[in-house]
matplotlib code that plots the C-alpha trace (Angstrom):
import matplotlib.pyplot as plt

x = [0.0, 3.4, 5.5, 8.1, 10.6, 9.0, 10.2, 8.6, 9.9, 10.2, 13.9, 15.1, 11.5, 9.4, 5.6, 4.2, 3.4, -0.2, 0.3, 2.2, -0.7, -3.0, -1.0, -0.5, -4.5, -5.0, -2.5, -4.3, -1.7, -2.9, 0.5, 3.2, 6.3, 7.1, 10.6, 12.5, 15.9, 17.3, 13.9, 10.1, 8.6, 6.7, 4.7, 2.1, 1.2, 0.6, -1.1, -3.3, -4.1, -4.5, -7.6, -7.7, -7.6, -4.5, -1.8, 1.0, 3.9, 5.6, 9.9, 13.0, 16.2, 19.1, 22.2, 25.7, 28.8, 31.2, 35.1, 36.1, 39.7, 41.7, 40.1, 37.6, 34.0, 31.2, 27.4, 25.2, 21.5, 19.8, 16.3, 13.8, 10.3, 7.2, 9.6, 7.9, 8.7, 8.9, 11.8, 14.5, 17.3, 15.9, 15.4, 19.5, 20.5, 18.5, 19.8, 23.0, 22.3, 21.0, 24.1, 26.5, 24.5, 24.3, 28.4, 28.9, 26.6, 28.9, 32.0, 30.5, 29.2, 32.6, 34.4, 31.7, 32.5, 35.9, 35.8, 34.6, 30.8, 29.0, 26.4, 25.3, 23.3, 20.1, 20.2, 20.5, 18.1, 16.1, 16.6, 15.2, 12.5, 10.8, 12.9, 16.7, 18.8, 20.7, 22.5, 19.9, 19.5, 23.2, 23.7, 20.0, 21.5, 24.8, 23.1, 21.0, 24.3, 25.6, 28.3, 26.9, 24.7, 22.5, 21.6, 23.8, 26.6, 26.5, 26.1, 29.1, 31.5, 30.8, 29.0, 31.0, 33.2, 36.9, 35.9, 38.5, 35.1, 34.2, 33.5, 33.3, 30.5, 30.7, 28.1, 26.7, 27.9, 25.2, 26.0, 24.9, 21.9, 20.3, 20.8, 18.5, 16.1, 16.3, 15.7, 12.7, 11.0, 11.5, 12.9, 16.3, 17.1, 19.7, 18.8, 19.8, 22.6, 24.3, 27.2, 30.6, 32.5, 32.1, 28.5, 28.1, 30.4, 28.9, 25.5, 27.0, 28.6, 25.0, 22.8, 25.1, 23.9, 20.5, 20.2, 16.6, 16.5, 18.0, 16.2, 16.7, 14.2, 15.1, 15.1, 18.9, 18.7, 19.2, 17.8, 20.4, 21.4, 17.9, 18.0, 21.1, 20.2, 16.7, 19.2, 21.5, 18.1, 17.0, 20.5, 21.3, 17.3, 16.7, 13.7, 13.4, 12.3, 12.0, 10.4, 10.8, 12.7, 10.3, 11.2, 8.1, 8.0, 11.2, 11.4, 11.2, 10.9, 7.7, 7.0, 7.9, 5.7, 4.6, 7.2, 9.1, 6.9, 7.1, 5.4, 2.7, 4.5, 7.4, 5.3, 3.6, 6.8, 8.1, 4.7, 4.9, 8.7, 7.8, 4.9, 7.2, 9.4]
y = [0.0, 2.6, 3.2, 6.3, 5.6, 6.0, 7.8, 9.3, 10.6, 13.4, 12.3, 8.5, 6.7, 5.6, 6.0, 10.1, 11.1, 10.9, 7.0, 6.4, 7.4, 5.2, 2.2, 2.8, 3.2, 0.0, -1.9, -0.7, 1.2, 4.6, 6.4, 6.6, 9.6, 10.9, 11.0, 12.0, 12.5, 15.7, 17.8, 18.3, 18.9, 15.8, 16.5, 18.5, 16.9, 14.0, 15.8, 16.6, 13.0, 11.7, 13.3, 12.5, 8.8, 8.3, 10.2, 11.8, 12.9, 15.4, 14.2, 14.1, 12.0, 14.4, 12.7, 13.7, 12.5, 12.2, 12.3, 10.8, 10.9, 8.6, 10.7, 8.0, 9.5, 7.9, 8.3, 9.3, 9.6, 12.0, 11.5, 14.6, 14.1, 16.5, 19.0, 22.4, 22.0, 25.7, 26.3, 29.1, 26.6, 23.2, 25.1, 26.5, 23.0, 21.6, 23.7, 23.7, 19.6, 20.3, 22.2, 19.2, 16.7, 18.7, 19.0, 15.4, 13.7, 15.9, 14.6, 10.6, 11.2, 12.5, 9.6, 7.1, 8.7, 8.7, 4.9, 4.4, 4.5, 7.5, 9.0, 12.4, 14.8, 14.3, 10.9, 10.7, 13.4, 11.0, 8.6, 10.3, 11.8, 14.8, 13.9, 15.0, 12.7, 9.9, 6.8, 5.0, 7.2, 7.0, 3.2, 3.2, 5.4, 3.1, -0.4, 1.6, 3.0, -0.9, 0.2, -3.0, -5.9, -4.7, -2.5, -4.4, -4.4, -1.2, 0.0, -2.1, -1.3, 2.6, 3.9, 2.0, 3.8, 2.4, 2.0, 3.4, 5.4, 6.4, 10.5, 11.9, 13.5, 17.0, 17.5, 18.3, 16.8, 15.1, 17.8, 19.9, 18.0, 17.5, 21.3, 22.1, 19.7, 20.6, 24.0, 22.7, 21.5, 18.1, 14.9, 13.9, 10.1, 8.2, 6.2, 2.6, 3.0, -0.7, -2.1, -0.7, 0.6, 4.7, 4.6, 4.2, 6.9, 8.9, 8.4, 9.2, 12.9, 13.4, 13.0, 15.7, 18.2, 17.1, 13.7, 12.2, 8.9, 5.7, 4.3, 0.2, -1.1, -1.4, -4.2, -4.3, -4.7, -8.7, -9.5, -9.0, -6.2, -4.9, -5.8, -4.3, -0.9, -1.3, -1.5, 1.4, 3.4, 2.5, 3.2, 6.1, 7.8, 8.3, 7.7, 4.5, 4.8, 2.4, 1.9, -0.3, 2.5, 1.5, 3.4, 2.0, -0.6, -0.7, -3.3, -7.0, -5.5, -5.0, -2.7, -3.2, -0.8, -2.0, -4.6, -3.9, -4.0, -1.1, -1.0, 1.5, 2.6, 3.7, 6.5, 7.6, 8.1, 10.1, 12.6, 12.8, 14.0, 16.3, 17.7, 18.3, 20.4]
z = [0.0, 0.5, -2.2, -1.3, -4.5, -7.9, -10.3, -14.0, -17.2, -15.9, -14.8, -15.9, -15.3, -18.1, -17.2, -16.7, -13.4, -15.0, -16.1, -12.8, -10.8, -12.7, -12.4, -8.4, -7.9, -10.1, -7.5, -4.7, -3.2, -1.0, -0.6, -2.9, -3.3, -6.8, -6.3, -9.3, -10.0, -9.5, -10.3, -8.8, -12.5, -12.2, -8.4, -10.2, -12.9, -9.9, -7.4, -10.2, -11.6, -8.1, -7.5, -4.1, -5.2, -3.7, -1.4, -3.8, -1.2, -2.7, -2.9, -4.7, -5.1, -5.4, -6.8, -5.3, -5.2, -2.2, -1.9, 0.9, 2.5, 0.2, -2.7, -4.1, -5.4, -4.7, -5.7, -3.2, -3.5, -1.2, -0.7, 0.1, 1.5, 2.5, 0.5, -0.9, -4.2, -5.0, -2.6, -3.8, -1.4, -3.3, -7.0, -6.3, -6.0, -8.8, -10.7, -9.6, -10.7, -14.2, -15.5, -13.7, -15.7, -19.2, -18.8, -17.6, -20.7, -23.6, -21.5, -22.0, -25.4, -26.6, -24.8, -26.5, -29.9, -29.6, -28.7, -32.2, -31.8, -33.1, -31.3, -30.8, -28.2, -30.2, -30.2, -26.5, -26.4, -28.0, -26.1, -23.1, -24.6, -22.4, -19.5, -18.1, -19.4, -17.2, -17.6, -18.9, -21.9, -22.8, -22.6, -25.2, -27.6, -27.7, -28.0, -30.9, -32.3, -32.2, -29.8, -27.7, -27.9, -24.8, -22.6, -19.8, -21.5, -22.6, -19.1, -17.9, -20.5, -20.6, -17.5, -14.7, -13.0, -13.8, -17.4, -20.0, -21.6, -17.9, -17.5, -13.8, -13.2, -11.2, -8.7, -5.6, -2.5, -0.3, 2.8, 0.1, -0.8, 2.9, 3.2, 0.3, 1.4, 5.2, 4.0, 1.9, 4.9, 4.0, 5.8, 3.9, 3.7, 2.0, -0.5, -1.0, 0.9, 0.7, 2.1, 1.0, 3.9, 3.3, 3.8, 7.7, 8.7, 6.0, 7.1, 11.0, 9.3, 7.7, 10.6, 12.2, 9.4, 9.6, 7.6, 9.4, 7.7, 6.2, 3.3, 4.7, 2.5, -1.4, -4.1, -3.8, -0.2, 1.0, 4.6, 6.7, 5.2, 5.8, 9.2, 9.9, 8.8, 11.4, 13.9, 12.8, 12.6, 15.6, 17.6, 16.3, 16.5, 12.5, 10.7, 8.3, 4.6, 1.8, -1.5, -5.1, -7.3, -9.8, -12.6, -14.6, -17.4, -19.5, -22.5, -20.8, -17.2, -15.4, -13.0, -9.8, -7.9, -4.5, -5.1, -1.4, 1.9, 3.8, 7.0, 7.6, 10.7, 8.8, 7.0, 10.4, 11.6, 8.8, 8.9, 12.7, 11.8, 9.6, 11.2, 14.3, 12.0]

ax = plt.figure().add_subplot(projection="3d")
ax.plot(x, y, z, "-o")
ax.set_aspect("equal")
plt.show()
């Protein structure tokens, strides 16, 4: 019945907010987050096909990177909820997002070209259709050039970081991120957080800027992973979110909306916080 990580075209998802909406009512699910990538352009167009149906809590997923001490980057995905959408903080950042990303896919495309397979801004462009274009877009527009039999290979022989064809990508750093949110009014969580060994400490520098939550349930998430993240949460006082990161129907995949169970509790706990704020 809770879904707080779905995404639309309007960053790297494939259904509308509009389509999106119908899908979750069909399900039977009662609240779910539009949480796109680095913009709020798709909470509208939501709010508005949800017709009361269905609760549509207005979020984001800001994606930063993080140096830590022995100068390796990392990407970190922020996640904002109850945020005000029309916050001059949040719209900084965002934008701050959307030049980073225009630089970093003309740094990929030029390595992808120069590696022998043509491709071009329009094609990506096409790729994404009406949305900011991501990864996703980029590894398309290379399996359609023929730089790759599929989409997975693509991804691993281009976008991975360590790859000969790999382009940093210049953004903001998730201290950054909670700040915009915080100053949004919203509840910032960390998104899929996983296991490699900067995350912990990271999350423990976060919560000291204002960092509320811990997203501990997520498709890439195995059990005892899961539970150790309840634990963490519940230590250190921070809020737990989770949700399936559907990012709609794409070519053999189906949706995996509603996919992940999030306990009711989890939400009341995360309105309670914000309300408190």
């Amino acid at each position: 019945m809770i879904d707080l990580h779905l995404h639309t075209h309007h960053s790297d998802g494939t259904w509308s907010p509009a389509e999106l909406v119908e899908h979750a009512v069909k399900i039977g699910m009662k609240h779910i987050a539009i949480s796109d990538h680095d913009t709020v352009n798709g909470i509208e167009e939501g709010l508005e096909a949800a017709r009361g149906r269905i609760e549509i809590i207005p979020a984001i997923e800001l994606n930063t990177i993080f140096q830590d001490q022995s100068g390796a980057r990392h990407d970190v995905h922020i996640l904002g909820y109850f945020i005000d959408k029309d916050n001059q903080e949040l719209a900084a950042a965002i934008a701050k997002q959307k030049a980073a990303r225009a630089e970093h896919v003309l740094d990929c495309i030029k390595l992808v070209t120069d590696s022998g397979v043509p491709i071009t801004l329009e094609d990506v462009q096409e790729c994404a259709g009406m949305g900011a274009i991501g990864k996703a877009h980029l590894t398309e527009a290379i399996v359609r050039a023929g730089g790759a039999p599929d989409l997975t290979t693509a991804y691993e022989k281009f976008m991975v970081r360590g790859s000969q064809f790999y382009a940093d990508r210049k953004s903001i750093s998730p201290f950054e991120a909670v700040a915009a949110i915080r100053s949004a009014g919203g509840i910032a969580s960390i998104a899929h957080p996983g296991k490699e060994k900067h995350v912990i400490p990271l999350i423990e520098a976060l919560k000291e800027v204002g960092l509320g939550g811990v997203e501990a349930y997520h498709r890439v998430h195995s059990l005892p992973l899961l539970r150790q993240y309840l634990r963490f949460a519940n230590k250190h006082k921070m809020l737990v979110t989770g949700g399936s990161d559907c990012h709609g129907p794409y070519q053999e995949f189906e949706s995996m909306m509603g996919s992940i169970s999030v306990p009711p509790e989890l939400l009341k706990e995360l309105r309670r916080a914000h309300l408190k704020d």
